[in-house]
MOPAC internal coordinates of N, CA, C and O (Angstrom, degrees):
PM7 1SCF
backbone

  N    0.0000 0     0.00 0     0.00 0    0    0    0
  C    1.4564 1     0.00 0     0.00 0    1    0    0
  C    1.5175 1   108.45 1     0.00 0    2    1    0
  O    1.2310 1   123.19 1   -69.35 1    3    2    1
  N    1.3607 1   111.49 1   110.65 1    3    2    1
  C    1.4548 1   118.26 1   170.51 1    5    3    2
  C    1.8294 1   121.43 1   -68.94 1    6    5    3
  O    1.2310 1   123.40 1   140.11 1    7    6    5
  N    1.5545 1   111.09 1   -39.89 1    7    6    5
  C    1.2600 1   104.35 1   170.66 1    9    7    6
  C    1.7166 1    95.82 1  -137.12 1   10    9    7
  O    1.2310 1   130.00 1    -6.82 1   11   10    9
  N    1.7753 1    98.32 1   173.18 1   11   10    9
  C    1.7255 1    96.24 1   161.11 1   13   11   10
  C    1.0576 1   122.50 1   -90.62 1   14   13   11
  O    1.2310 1   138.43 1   -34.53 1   15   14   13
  N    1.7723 1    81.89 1   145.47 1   15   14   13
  C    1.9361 1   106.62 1  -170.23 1   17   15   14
  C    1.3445 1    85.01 1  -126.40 1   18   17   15
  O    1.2310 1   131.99 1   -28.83 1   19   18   17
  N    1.5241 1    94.46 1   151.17 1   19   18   17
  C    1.5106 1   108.80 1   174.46 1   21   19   18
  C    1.8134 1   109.84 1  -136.22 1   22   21   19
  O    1.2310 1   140.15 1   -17.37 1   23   22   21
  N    1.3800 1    78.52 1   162.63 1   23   22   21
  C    1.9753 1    75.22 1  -179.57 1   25   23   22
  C    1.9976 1    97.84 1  -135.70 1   26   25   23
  O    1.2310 1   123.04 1   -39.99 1   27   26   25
  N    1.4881 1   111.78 1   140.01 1   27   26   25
  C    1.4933 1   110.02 1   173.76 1   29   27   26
  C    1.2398 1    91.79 1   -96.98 1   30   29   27
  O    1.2310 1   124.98 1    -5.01 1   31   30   29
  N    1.7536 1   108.04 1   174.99 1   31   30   29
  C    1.1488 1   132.00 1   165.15 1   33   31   30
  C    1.3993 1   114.84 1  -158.48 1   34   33   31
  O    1.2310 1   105.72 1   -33.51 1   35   34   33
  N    1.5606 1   144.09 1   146.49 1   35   34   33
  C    1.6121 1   131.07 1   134.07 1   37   35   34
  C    1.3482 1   114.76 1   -59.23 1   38   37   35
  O    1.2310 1   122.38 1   -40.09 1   39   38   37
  N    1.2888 1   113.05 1   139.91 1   39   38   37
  C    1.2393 1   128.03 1   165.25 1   41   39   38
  C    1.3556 1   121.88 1  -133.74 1   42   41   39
  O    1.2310 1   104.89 1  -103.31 1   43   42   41
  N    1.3322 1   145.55 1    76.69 1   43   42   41
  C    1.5383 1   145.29 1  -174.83 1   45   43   42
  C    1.1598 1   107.29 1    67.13 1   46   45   43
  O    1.2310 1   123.76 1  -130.33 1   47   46   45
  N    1.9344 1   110.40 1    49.67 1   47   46   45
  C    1.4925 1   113.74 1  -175.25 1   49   47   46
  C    0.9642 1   136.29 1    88.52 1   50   49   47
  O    1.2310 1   116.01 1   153.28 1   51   50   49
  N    0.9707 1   125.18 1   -26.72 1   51   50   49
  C    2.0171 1   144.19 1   163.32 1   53   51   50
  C    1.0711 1   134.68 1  -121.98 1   54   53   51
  O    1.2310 1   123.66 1   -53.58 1   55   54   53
  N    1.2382 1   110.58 1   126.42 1   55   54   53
  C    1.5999 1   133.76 1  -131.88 1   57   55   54
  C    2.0302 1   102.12 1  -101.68 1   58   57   55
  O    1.2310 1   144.89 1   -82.58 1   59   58   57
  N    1.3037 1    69.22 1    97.42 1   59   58   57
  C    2.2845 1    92.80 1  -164.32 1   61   59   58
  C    1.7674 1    94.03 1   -87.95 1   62   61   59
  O    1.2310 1   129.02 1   -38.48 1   63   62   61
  N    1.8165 1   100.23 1   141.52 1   63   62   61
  C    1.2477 1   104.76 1  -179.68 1   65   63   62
  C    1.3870 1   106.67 1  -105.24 1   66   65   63
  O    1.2310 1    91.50 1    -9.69 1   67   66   65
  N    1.3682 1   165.58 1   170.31 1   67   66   65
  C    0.9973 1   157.32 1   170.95 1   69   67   66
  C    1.6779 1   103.80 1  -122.20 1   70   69   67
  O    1.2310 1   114.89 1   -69.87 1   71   70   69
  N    1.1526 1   127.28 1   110.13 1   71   70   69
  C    2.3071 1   109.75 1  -164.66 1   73   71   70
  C    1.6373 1    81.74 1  -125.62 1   74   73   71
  O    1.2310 1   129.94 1   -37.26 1   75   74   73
  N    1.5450 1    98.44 1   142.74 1   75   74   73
  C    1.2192 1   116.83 1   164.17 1   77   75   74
  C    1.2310 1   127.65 1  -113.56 1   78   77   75
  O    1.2310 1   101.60 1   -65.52 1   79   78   77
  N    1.2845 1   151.17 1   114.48 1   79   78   77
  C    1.5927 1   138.60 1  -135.93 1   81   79   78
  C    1.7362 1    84.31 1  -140.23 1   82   81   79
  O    1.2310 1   131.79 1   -20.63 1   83   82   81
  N    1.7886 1    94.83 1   159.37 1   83   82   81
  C    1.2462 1   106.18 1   179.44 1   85   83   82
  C    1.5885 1   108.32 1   -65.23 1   86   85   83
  O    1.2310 1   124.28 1   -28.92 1   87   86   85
  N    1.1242 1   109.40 1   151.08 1   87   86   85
  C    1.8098 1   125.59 1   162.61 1   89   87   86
  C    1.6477 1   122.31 1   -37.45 1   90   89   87
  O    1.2310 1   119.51 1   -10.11 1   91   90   89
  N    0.8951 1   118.54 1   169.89 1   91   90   89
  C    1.2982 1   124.81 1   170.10 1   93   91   90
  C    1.6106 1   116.70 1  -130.37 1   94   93   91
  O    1.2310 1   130.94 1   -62.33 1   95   94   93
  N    0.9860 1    96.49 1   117.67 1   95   94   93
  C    1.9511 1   102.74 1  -171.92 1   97   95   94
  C    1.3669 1   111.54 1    93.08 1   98   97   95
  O    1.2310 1   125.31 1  -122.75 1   99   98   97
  N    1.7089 1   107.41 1    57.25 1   99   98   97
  C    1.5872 1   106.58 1  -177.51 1  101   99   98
  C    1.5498 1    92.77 1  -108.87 1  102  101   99
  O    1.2310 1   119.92 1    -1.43 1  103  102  101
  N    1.4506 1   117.75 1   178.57 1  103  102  101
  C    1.4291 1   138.00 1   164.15 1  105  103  102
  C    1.7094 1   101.12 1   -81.17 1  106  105  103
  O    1.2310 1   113.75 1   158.13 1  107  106  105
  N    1.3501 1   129.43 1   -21.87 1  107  106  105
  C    1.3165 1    93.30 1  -166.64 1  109  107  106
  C    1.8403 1   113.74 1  -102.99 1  110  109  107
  O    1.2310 1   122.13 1   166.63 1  111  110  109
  N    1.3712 1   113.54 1   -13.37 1  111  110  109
  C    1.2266 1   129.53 1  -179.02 1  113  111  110
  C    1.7111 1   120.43 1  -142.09 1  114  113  111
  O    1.2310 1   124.56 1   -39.78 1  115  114  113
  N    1.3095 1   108.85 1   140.22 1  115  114  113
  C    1.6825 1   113.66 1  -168.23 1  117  115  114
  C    2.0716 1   109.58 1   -56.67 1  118  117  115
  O    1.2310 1   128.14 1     1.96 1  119  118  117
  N    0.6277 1   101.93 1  -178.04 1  119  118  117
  C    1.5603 1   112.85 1   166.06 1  121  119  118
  C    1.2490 1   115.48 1   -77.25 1  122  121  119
  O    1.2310 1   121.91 1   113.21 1  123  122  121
  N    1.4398 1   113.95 1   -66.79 1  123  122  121
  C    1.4804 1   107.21 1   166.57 1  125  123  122
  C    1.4394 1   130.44 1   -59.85 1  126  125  123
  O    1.2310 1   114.72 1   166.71 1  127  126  125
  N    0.8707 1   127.62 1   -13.29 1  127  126  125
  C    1.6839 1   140.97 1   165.78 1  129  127  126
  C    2.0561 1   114.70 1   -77.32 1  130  129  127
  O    1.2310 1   129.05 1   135.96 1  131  130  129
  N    1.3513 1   100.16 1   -44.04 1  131  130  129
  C    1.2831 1    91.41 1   146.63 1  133  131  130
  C    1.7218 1   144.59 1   -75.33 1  134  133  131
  O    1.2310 1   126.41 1   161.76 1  135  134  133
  N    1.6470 1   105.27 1   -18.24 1  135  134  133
  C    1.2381 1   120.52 1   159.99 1  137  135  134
  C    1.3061 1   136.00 1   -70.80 1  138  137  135
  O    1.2310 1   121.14 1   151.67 1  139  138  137
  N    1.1883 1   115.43 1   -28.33 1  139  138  137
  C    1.4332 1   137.42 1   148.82 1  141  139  138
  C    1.3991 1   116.37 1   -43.57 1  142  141  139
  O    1.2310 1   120.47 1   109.34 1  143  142  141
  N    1.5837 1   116.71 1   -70.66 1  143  142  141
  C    1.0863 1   135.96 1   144.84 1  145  143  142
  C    1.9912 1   126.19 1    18.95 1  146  145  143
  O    1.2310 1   144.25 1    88.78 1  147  146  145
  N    1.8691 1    70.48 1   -91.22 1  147  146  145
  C    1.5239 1    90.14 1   158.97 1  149  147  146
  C    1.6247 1   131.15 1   -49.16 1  150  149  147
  O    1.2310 1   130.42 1   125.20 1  151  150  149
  N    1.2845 1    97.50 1   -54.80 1  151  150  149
  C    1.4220 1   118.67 1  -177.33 1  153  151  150
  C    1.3360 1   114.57 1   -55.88 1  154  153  151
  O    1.2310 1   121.62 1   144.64 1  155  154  153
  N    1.2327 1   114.50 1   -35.36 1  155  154  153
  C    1.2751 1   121.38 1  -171.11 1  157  155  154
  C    2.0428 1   103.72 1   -84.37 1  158  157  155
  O    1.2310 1   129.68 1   148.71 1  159  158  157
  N    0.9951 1    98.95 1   -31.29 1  159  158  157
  C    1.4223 1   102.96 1  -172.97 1  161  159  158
  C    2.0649 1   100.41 1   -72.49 1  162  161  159
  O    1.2310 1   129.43 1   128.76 1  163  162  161
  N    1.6495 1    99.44 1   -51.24 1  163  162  161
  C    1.7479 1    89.05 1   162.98 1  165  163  162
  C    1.3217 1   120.99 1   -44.76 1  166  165  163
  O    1.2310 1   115.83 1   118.25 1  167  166  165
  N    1.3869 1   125.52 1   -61.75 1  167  166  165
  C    1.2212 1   144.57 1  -161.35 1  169  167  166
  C    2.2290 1    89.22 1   -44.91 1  170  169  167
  O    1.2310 1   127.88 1   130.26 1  171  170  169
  N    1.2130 1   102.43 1   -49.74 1  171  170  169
  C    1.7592 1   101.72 1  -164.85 1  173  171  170
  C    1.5085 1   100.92 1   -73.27 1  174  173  171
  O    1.2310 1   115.99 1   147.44 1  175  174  173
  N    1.5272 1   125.21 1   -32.56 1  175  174  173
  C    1.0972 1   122.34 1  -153.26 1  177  175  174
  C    1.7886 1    95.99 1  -100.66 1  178  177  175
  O    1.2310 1   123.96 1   164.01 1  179  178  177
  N    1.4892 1   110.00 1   -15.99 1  179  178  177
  C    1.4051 1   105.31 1   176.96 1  181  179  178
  C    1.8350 1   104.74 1   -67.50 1  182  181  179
  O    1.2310 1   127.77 1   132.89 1  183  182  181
  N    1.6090 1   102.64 1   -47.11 1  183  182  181
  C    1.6552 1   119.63 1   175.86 1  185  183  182
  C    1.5266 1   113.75 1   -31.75 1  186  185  183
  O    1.2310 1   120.82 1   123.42 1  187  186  185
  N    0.9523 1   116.03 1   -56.58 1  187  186  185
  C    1.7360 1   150.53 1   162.18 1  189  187  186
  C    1.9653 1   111.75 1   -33.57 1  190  189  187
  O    1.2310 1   137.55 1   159.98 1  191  190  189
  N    1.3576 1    83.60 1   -20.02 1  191  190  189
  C    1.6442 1    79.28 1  -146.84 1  193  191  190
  C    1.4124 1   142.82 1    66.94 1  194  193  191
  O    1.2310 1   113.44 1  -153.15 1  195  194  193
  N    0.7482 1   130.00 1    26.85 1  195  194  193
  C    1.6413 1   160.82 1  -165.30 1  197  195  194
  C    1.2013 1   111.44 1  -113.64 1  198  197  195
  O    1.2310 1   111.87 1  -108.17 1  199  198  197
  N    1.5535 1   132.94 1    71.83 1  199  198  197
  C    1.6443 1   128.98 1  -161.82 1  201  199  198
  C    1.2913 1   102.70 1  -120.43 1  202  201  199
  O    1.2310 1   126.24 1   -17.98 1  203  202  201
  N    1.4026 1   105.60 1   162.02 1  203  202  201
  C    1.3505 1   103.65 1  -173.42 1  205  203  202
  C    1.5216 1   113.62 1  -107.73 1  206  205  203
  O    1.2310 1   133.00 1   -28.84 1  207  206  205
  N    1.2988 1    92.49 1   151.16 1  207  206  205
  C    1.6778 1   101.65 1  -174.41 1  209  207  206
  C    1.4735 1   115.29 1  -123.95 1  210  209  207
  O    1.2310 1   115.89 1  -179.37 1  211  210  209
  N    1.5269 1   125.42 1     0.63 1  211  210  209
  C    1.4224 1   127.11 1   124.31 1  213  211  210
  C    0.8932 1   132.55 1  -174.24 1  214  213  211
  O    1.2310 1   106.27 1   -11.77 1  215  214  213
  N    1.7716 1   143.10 1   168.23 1  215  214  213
  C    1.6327 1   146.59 1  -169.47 1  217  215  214
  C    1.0439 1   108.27 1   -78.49 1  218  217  215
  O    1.2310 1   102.82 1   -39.38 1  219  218  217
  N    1.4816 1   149.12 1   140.62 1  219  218  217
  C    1.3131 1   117.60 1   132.27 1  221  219  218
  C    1.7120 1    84.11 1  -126.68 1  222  221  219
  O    1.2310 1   125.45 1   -54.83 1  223  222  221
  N    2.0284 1   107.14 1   125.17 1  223  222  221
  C    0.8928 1   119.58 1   164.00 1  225  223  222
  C    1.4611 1   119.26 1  -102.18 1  226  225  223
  O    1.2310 1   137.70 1   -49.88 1  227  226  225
  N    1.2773 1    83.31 1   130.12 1  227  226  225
  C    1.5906 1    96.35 1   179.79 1  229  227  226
  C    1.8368 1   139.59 1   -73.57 1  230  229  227
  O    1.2310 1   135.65 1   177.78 1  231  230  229
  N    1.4040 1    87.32 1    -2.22 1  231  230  229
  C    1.8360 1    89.74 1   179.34 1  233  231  230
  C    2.0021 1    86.40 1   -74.29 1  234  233  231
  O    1.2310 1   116.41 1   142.58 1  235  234  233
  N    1.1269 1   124.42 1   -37.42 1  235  234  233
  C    1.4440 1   115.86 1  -162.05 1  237  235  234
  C    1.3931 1    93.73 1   -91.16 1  238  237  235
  O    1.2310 1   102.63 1  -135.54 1  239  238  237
  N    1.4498 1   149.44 1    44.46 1  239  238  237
  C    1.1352 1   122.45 1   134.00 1  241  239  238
  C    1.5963 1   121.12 1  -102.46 1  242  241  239
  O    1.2310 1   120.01 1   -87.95 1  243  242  241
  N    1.2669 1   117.58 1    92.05 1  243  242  241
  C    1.6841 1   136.19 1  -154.12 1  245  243  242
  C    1.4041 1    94.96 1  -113.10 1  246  245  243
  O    1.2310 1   121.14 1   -17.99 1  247  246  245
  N    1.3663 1   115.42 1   162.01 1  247  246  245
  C    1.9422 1   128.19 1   156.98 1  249  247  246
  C    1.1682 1   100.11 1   -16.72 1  250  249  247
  O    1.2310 1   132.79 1   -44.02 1  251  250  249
  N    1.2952 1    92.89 1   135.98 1  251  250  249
  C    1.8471 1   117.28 1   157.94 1  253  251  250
  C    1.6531 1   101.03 1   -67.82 1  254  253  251
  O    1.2310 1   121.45 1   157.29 1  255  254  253
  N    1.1361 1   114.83 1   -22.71 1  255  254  253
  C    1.8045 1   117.25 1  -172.28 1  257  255  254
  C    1.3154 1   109.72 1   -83.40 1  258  257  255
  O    1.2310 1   121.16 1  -168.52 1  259  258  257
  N    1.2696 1   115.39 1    11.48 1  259  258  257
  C    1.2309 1   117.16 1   178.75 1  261  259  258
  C    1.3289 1   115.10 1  -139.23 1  262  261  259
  O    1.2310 1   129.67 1   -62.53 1  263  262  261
  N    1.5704 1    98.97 1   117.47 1  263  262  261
  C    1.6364 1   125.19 1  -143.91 1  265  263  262
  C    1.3729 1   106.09 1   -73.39 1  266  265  263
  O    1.2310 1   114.13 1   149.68 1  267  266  265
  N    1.1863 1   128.71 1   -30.32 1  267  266  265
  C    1.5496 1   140.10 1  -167.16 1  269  267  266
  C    1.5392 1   128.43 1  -177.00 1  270  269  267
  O    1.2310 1   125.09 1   -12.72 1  271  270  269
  N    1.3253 1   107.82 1   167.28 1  271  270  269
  C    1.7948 1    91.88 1  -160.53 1  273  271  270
  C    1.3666 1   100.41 1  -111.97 1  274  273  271
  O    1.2310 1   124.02 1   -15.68 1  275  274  273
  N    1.6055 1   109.89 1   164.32 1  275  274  273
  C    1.8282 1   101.66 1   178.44 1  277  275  274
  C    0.7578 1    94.36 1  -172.58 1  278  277  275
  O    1.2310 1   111.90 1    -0.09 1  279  278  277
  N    2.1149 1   132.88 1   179.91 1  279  278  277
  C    0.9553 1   119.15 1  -164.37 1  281  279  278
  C    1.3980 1   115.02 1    72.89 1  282  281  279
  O    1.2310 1   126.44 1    25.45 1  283  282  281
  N    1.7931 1   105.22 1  -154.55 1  283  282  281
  C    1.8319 1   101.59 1  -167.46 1  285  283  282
  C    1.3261 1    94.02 1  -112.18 1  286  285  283
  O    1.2310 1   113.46 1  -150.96 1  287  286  285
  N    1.2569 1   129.98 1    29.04 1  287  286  285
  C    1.6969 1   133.78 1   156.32 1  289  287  286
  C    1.7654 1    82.24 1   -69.22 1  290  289  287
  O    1.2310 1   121.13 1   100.22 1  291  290  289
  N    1.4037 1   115.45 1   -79.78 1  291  290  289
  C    1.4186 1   143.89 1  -178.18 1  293  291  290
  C    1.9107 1    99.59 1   -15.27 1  294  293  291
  O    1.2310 1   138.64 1   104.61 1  295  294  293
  N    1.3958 1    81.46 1   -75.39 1  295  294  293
  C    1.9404 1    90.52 1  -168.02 1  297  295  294
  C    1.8208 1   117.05 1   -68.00 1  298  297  295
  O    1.2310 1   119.50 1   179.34 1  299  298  297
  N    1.3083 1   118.57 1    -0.66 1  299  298  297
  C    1.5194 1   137.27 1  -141.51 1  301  299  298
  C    1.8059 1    62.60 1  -114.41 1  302  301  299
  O    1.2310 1   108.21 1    95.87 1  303  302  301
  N    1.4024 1   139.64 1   -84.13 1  303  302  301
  C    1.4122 1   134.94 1   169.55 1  305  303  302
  C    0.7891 1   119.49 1    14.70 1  306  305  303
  O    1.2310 1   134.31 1    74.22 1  307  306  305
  N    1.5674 1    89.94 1  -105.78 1  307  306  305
  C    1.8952 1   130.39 1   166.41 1  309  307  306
  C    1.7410 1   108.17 1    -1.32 1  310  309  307
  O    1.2310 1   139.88 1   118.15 1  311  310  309
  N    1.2929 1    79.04 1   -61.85 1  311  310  309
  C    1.8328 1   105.97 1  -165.07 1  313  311  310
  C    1.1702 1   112.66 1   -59.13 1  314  313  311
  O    1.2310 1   122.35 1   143.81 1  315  314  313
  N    1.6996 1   113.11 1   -36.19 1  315  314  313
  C    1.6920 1   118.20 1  -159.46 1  317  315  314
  C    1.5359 1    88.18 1  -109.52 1  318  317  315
  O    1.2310 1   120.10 1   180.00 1  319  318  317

């Protein structure tokens, strides 16, 4: 994903966004340039009234066998 795209939907009455944002730790753009990115896309959709009420990022849904995160799983977090 080069920029964020989002998709709406109803779901049991409430109107769920699904957003897909660029990666973190690509070859073609920095971290912070994709964070911006993001930010900037809240920043329009907060304007909007359109706020969010929660993340679920998906690089951290990994093995249950794996006890804890570290590394730039860890700092990729931190960061976001």
């Amino acid at each position: 994903t080069r920029e964020v795209q989002s998709c709406s939907f109803e779901y049991e009455g409430a109107r769920v966004s699904l957003v897909d944002t660029p990666g973190f730790e690509n070859a073609i753009r920095s971290d912070t340039e994709n964070l911006r990115e993001v930010a900037s896309w809240t920043s329009v959709t907060y304007g909007e009234k359109r706020l969010l009420s929660g993340i679920i990022y998906l690089i951290y849904l990994h093995p249950i066998t794996h006890s804890h995160m570290e590394g730039s799983a860890l700092k990729n977090l931190r960061m976001f």
